[in-house]
C-alpha positions in Angstrom: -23.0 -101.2 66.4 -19.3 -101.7 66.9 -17.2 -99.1 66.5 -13.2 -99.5 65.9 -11.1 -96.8 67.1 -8.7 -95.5 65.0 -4.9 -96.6 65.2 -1.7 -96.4 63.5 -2.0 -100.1 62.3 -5.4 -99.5 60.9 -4.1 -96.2 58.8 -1.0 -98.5 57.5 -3.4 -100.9 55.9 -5.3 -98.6 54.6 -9.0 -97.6 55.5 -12.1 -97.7 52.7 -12.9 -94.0 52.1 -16.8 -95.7 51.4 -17.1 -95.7 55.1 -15.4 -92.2 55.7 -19.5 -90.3 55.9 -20.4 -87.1 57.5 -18.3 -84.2 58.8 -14.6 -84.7 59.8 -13.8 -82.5 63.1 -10.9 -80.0 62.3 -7.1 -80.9 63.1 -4.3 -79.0 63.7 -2.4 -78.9 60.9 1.1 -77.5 61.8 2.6 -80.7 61.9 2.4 -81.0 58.0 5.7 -81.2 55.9 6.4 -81.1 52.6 4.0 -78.9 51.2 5.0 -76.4 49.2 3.3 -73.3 49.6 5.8 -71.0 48.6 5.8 -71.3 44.6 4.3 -67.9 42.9 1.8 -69.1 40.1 1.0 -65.7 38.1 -1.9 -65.4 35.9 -1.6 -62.6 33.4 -2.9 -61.9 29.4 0.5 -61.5 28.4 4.0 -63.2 28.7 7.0 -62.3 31.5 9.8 -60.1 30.3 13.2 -60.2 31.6 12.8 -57.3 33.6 9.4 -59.6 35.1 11.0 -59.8 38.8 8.9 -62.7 40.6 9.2 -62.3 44.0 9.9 -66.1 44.8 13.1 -66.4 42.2 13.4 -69.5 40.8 10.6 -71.4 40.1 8.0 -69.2 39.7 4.9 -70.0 37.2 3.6 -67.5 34.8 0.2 -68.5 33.1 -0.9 -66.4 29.9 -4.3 -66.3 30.3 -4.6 -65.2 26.4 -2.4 -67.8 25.1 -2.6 -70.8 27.4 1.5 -70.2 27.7 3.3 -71.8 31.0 6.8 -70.1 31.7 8.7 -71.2 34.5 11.9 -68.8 35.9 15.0 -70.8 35.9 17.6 -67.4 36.5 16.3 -64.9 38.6 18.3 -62.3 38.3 16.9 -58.7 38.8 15.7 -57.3 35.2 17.9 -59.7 33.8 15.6 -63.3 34.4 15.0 -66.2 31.9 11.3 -67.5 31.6 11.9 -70.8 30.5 8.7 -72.1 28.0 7.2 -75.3 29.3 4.8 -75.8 26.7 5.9 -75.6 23.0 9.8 -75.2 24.5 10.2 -72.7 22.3 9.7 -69.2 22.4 11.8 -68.6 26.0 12.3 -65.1 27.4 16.2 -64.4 27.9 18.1 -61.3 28.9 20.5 -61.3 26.4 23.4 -58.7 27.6 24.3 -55.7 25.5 27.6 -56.2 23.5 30.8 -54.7 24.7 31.6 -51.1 23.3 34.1 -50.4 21.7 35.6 -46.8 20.8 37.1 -47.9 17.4 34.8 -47.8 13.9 34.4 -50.7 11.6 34.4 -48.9 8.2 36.6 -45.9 8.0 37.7 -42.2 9.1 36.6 -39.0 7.9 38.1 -35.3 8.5 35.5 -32.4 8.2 36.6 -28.9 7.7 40.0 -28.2 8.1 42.4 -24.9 7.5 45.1 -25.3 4.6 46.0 -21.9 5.1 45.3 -18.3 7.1 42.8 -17.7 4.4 41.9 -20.8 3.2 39.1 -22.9 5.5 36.9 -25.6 3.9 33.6 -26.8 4.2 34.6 -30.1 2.7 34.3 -34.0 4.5 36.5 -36.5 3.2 36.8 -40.3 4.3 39.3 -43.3 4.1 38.8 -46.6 4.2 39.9 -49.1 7.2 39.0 -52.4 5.2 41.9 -51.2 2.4 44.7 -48.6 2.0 44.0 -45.9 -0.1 43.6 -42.3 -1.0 40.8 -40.4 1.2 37.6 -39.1 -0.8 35.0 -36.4 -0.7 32.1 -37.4 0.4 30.0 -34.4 1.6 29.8 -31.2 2.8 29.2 -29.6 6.0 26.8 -26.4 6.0 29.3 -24.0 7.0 32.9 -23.6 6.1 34.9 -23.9 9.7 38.0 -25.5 11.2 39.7 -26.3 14.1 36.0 -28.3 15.1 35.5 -31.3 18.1 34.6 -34.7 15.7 32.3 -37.5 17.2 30.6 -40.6 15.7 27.7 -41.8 16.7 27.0 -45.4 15.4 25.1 -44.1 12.4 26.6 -40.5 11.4 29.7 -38.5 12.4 29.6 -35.1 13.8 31.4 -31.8 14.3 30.6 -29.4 16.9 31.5 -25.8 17.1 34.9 -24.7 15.6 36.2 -21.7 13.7 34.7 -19.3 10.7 36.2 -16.3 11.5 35.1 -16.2 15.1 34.2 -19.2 17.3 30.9 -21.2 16.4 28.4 -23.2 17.9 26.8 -25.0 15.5 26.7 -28.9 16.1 26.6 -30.5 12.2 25.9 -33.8 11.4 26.3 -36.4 8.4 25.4 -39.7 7.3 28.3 -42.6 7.1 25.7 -44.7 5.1 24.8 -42.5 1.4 25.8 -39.3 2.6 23.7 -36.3 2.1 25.3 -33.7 -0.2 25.1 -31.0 2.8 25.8 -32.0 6.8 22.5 -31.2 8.7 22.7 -28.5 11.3 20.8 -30.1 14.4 22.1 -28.4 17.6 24.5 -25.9 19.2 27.3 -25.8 21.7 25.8 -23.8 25.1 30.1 -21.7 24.3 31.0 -21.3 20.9 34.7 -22.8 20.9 37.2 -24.1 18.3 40.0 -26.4 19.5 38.1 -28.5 21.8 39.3 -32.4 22.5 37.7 -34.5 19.5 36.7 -38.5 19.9 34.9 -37.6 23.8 32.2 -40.0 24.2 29.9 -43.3 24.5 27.3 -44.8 22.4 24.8 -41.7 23.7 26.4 -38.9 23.8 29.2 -36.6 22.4 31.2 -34.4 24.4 33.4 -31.3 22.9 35.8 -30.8 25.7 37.8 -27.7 26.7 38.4 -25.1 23.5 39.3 -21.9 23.2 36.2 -19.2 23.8 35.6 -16.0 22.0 37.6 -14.3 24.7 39.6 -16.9 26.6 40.9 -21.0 26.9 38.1 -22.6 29.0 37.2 -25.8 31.0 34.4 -26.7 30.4 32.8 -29.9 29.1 29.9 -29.7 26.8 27.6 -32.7 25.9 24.8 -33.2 23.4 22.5 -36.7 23.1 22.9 -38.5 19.7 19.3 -39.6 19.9 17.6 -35.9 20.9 20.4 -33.8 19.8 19.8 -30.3 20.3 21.2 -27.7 22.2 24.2 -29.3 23.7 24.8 -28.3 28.0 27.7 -28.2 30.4 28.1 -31.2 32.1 29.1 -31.1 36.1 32.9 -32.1 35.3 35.5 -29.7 34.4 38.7 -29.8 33.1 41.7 -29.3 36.1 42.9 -26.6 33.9 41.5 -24.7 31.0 43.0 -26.1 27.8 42.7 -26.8 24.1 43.9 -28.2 21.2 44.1 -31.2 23.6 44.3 -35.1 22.7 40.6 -36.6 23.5 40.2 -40.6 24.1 37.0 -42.2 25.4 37.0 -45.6 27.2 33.7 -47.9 27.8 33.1 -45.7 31.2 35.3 -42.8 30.7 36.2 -39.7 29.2 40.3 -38.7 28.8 41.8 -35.2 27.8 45.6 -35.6 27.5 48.3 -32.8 26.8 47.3 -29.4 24.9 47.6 -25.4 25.3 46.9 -24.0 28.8 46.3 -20.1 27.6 50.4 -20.1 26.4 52.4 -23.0 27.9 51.7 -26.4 26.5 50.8 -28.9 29.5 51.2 -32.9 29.7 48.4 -33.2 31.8 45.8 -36.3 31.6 42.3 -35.6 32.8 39.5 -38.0 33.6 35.3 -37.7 34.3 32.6 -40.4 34.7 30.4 -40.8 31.8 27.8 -42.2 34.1 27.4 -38.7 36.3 29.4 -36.1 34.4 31.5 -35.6 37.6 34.2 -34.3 38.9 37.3 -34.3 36.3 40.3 -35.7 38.3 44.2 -35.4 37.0 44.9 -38.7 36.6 48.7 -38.9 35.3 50.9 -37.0 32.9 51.7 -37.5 29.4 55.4 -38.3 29.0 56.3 -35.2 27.0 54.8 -31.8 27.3 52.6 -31.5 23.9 50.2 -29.4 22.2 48.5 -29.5 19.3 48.3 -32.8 19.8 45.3 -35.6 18.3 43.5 -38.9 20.0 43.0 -42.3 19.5 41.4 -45.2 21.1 41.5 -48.7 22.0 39.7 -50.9 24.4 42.4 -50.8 26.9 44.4 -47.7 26.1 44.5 -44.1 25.2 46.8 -42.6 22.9 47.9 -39.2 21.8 50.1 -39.0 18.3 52.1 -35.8 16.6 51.8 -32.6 18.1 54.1 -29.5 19.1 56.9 -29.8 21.9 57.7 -26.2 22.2 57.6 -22.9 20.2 58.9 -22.6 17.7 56.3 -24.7 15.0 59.2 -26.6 13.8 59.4 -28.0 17.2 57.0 -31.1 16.1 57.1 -34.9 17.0 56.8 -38.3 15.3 55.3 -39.4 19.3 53.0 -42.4 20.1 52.3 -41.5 23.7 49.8 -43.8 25.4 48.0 -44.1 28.9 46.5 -47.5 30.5 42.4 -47.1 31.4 42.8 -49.5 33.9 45.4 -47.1 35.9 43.8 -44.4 38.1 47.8 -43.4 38.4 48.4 -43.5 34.6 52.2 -43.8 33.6 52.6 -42.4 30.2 54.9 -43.8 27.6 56.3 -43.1 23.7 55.1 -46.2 22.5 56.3 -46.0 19.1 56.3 -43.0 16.1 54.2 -42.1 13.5 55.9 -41.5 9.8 56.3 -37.7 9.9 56.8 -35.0 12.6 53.9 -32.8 12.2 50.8 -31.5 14.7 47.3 -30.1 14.4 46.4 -33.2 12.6 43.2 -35.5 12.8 42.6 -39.0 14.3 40.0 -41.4 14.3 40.4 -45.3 15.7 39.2 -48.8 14.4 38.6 -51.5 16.7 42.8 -52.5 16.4 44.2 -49.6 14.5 44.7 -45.5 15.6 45.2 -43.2 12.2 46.5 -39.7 11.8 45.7 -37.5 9.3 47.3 -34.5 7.4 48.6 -32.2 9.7 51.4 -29.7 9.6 55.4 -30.6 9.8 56.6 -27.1 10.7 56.9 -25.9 7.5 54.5 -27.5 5.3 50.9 -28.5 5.5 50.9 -32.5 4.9 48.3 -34.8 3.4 50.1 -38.0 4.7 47.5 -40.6 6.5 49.3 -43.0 8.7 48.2 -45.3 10.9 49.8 -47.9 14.1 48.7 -51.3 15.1 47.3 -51.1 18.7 48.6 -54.9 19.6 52.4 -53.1 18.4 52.6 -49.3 18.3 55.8 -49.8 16.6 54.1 -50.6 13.1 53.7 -47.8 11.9 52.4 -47.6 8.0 51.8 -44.6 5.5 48.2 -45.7 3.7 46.9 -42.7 1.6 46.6 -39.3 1.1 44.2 -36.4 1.8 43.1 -34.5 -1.5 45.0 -31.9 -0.1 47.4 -30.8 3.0 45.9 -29.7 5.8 45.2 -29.1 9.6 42.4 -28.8 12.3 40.1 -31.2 10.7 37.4 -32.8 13.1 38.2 -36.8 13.1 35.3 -39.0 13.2 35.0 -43.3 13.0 32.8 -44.9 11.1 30.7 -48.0 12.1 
């Protein structure tokens, strides 16, 4: 029998696998290339998620062993990935990113309790309208009769913690935006009763009531309850550089602002900032360009403002002030941006996603129902829209979504 010995010629033209019989002796195979034996391929009775992290990145092969489903990653981008279908093409897993937050409401303002005199505090909520100018309306009631409260809005129902009812309170309220119950809910309470805390301080989880006075004395604390768990509200880490109150709150997408107010006697221009994301330490960022107290908040995506307010004793002292700060600034330059309609303080704000609004308020010798409001792309334009049923002042602001 005649045996041919194996060459390179012979493999180029091919050799008839008929005649390839019985064992073949092992090779070394560390000279092959281009195999790929790097590829995950993931067998599971379910589909990937976004937050599905393959350890090889792009490229990886998921197999529902339920379904029969292929998915292949094409971003691999930690809790974030796309599982691309292969089958159907259809049905593809994609992170889709949260929107933006933004401070400002969609449908309107409301004002819950307020003082229109030294004997005469209300439990009453009224509202007004963002879409179209107009009078404001009652709407509801909270539980208790109180002023001088901290407003928030979550993206379902407005709030208003602690506050004033003949001594300071601690009871967090809450009410619907969307058909409003005839009575505000009580669901929590402040860890220190206090009225005159910084309204419009917080994000899409939280509310924060910031500064106020105390049963005994101005404080600096911070206080924060969860929209979802509400509750008993507790002190978060950060502290305000001074104790203050009746102090102008603004919130941007990552942080909390307390501008101007009433340091025990003296009004202050200070502007304090924390970290929403660990409640931290509260750093003095800038100063307001004016010294005012009694003094309200507004928001935009880029700025905070502060509007009204007292200059000095005595309470005729009030201004017509648009005062804002830049976010984006860790040394924030304050300026007068423009003027509301009327000289008056102790007001209430709220903010829509391009517009701040202040309303009621008192003009040193009057209470006021006036509701105005400024454009945030020009602070100079300035507009009366409607009234409050009646004059008044220390109203807790909230937005509506």
């Amino acid at each position: 029998m005649s045996v041919t010995q194996i060459t390179d010629d012979n493999i180029d033209s091919g050799i008839d696998t008929s005649k390839c019989i019985g064992a073949i002796g092992a090779m070394d195979g560390s000279a092959l290339t281009n195999i790929n034996v790097g590829t995950s391929l993931l067998k599971y009775g379910f589909n990937p998620a976004v937050d599905t992290n393959p350890a090889d990145g792009v490229g990886a092969i998921w197999i529902n062993t339920v379904t029969g489903q292929m998915f292949s990653c094409t971003d691999a981008t930690t809790d974030q990935n796309t599982w691309t279908n292969m089958g159907s093409g259809t049905g593809h897993i994609t992170y889709t990113p949260p929107l933006p937050w933004a401070f400002g409401g969609l449908g309107g303002g409301t004002v819950s309790g307020w003082m229109m005199g030294s004997a005469q505090t209300t439990n009453v909520i009224q509202s007004y309208s963002y879409v179209s100018d107009g009078n404001a309306v009652d709407r509801a009631d909270l539980s208790s009769t109180s002023n001088q409260g901290a407003g928030n809005s979550s993206a379902t129902h407005g709030y208003k913690s602690g506050g004033h009812d003949g001594s300071q309170t601690t009871l967090i309220q809450k009410f619907a935006f969307v058909n409003p119950a005839a009575v505000a809910s009580n669901v929590g309470n402040l860890e220190t009763g206090v009225s005159g805390g910084a309204c419009s301080v917080g994000n899409t989880s939280h509310a924060y009531t910031v500064g106020g006075h105390g049963a005994v004395s101005v404080i600096n604390d911070i206080q924060k309850f969860s929209y979802v768990s509400e509750g008993t509200a507790i002190t978060a880490g950060a502290e305000l550089t001074l104790p203050n109150y009746h102090n102008a709150g603004s919130a941007s997408l990552t942080y909390g602002y307390s501008a101007g107010g009433q340091h025990g006697g003296p009004f202050n221009a200070v502007i304090d900032r924390f970290a929403f994301a660990s409640d931290g330490t509260m750093f003095h960022v800038g100063d307001l360009t004016t010294v005012t107290g009694y003094t309200t908040g507004e928001s935009s995506d880029t700025h905070g403002y502060t509007t009204g307010g007292m200059l000095t004793a005595p309470w005729s002292n009030s201004t017509t002030n648009i005062q804002k700060y830049a976010f984006a600034s860790d040394a924030v330059i304050s300026t007068v941006a423009g003027s509301i309609t009327q000289a008056r303080m102790k007001g209430s704000s709220s903010s829509s996603s391009t517009r701040g609004y202040h309303a009621a308020g008192h003009d040193g010798s009057n209470f006021t129902n006036r509701i105005d409001r400024f454009d945030f792309a020009n602070e100079a334009t300035t507009a009366i829209v409607g009234n409050m049923l009646a004059g008044n002042t220390t109203g807790g602001g909230s937005a509506q979504s």
